[in-house]
C-alpha positions as CSV (number, residue, x, y, z in Angstrom):
1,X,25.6,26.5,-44.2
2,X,22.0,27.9,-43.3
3,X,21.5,24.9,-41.3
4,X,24.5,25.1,-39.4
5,X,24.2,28.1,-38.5
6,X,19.9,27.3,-37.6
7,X,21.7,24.0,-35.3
8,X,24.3,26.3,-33.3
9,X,22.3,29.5,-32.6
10,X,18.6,28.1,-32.5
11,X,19.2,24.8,-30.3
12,X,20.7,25.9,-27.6
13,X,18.6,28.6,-27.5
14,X,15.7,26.4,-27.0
15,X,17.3,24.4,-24.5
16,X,17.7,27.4,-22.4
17,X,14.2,28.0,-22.2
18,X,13.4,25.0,-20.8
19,X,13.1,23.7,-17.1
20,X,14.4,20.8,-15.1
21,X,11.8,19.3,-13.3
22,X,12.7,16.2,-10.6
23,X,11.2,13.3,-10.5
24,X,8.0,12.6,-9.0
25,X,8.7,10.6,-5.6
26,X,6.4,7.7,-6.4
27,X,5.5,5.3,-3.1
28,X,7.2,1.6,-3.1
29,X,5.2,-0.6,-4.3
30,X,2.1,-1.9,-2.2
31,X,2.3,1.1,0.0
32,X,0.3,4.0,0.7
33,X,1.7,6.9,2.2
34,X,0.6,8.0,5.5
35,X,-0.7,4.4,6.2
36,X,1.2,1.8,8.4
37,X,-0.4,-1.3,10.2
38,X,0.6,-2.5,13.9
39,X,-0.9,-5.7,14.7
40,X,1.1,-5.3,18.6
41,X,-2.6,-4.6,20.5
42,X,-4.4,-6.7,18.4
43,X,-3.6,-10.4,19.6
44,X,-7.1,-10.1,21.7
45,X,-8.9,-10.7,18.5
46,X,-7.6,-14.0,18.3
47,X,-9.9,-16.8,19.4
48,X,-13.1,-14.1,18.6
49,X,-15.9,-14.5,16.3
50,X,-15.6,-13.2,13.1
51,X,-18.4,-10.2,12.5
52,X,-18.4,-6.7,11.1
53,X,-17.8,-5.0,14.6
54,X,-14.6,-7.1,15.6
55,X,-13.1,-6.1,12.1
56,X,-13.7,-2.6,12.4
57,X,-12.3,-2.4,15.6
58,X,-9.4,-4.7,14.7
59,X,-8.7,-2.0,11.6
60,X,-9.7,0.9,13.5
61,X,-6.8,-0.1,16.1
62,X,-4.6,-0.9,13.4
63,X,-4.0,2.1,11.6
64,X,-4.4,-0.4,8.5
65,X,-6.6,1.4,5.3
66,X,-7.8,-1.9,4.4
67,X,-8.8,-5.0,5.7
68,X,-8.5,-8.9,4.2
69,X,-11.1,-11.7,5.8
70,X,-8.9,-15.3,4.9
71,X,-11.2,-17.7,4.7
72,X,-9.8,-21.5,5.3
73,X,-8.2,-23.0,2.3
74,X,-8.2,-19.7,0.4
75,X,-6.1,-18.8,-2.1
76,X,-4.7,-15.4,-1.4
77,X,-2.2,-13.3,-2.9
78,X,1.2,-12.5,-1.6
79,X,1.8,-9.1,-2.4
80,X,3.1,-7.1,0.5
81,X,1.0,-4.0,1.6
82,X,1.9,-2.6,4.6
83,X,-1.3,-0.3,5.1
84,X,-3.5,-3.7,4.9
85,X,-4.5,-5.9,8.2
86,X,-5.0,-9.5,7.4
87,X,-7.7,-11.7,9.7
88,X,-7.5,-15.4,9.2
89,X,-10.2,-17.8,10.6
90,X,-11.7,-21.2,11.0
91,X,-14.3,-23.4,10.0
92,X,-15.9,-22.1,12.8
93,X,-15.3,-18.6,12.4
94,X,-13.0,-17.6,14.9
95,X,-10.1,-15.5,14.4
96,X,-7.3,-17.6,14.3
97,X,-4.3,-15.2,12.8
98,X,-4.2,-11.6,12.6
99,X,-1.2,-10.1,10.5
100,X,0.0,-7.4,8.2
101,X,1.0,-7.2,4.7
């Protein structure tokens, strides 16, 4: 009987006392909030030779947080990250491609 009487008085008792807290809003995956890329301006780059200034400018203008060199024949991943800019090039090292994700 005692620990009836414990479960009906002492249980809800404690569940009074506590507090509802919401979720956390977590980011979709492969984003970061309060980055976006916009590859619209950035077509100029194309047919340029790859070098530190060109990618900092091409990020810069972006709004991107990070930047991806592609190398030819490179294996890259494919996750989607829409606060990363993407620069292919060629043999040669000219910018061939410029994309986000």
């Amino acid at each position: 009987m005692k620990k009836v009487l414990f479960a009906l008085v002492i249980c809800p008792a404690l569940l009074a006392c506590s507090t509802t807290v919401g979720e956390p809003e977590v980011p979709e995956r492969g984003t970061t909030p309060g980055y976006a890329c916009a590859v619209e301006n950035l077509q100029s780059f194309v047919g340029q030779s790859v070098n530190q200034e060109n990618g900092a400018d091409a990020l810069k203008q972006s709004g991107a947080k990070t930047l991806r060199w592609i190398a030819p024949r490179s294996a890259i991943t494919m996750d989607f990250r829409q606060d990363r800019l993407n620069i292919e090039y060629d043999d040669a090292m000219i910018i061939t491609r410029i994309y986000c994700g």
